[in-house]
C-alpha positions in Angstrom: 5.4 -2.8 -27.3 4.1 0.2 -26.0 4.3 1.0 -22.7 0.4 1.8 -22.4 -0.6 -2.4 -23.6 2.7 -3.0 -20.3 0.3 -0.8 -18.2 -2.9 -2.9 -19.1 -0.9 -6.8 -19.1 0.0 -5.6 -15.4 -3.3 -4.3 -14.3 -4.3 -8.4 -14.9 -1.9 -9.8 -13.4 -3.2 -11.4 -9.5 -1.5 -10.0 -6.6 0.8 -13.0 -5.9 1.9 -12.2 -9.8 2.4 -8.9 -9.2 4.3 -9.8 -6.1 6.6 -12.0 -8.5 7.0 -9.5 -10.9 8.4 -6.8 -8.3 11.0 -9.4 -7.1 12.0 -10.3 -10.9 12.6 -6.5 -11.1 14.5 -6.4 -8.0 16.5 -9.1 -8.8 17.4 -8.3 -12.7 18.0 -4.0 -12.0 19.5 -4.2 -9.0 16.7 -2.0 -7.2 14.7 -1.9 -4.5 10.8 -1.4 -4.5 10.5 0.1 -1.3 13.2 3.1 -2.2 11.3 4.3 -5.3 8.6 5.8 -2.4 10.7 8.7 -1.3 12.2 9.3 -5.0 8.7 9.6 -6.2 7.8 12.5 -3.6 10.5 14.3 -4.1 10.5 18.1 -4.7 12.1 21.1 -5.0 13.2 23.5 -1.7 11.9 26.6 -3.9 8.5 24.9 -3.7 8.2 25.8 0.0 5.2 25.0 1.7 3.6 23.0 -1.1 6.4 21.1 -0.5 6.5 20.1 2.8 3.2 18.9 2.5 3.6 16.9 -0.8 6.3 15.1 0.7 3.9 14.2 4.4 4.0 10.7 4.7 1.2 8.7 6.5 0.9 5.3 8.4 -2.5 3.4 8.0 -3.3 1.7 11.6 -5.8 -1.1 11.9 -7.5 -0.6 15.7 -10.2 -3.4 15.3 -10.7 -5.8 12.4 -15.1 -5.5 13.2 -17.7 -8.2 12.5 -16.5 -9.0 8.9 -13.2 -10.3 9.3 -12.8 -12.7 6.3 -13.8 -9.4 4.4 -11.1 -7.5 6.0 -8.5 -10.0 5.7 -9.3 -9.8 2.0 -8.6 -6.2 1.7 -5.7 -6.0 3.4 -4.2 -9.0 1.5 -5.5 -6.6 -1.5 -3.4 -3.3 -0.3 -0.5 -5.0 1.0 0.1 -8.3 -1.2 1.1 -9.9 1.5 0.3 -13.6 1.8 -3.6 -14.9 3.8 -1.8 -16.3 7.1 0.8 -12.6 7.1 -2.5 -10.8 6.3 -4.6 -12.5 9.1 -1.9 -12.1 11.6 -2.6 -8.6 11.2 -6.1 -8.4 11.7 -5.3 -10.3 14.8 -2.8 -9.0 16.5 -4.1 -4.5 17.0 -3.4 -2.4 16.7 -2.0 -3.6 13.2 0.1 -1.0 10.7 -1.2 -2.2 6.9 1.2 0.4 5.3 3.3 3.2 6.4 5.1 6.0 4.3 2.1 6.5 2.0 0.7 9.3 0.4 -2.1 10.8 2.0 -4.6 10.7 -0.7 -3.0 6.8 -0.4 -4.0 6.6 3.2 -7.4 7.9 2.9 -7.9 5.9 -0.2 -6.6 2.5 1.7 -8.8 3.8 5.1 -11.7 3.8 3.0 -11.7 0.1 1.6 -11.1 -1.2 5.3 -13.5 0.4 7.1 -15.8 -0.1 4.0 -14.8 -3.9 4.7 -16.0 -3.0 8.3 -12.8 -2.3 10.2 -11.8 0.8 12.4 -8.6 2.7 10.8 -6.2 5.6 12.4 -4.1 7.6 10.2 -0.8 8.7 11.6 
């Protein structure tokens, strides 16, 4: 199978799925999901300033969920995979952080789709 048809079967797969799937992995390699992050940003020293700011890591902060909350709840269930009750504790209980240690082209992209949802976001 080549790994381009894996791509595409995981791009269908729901978010609870894909949730299952990152566990099975987990479980079976002996790895972690959350320490791929900092192996994928890493660069060389001889880079040097390029550097530093390829490896800037952001924290996207919920300050107010707005009129569309449902819609909000959605999205963030969306980004984070986390399940609806995890997801609407968040939009309860602001400031809220949906994700830390992202990217910042990730942070503006996962800003976007909440406040496009109708809440107010902070990167930091």
């Amino acid at each position: 199978m080549a790994k381009e048809d894996i791509l595409q079967q995981i791009e269908e797969l729901s978010v609870k799925d894909l949730a299952e799937l990152v566990e099975m992995f987990e479980e079976r390699f002996n790895v972690s999901a959350a320490m791929a992050a900092p192996v994928a940003v890493a660069v060389s020293p001889s880079e040097g300033g390029a550097a530093e700011a390829a490896s800037e890591t952001l924290k996207v902060v919920m300050t107010s969920a707005g009129q569309k909350k449902i819609q909000v709840i959605k999205e963030i269930k969306e980004i984070t995979g986390k399940g609806l009750k995890e997801c609407k504790d968040l939009a309860d209980n602001l400031p809220a952080v949906i994700k830390e240690g992202v990217s910042t082209d990730e942070a503006t992209s996962i800003r976007e789709k909440l406040e496009a949802a109708g809440a107010e976001v902070e990167l930091q």
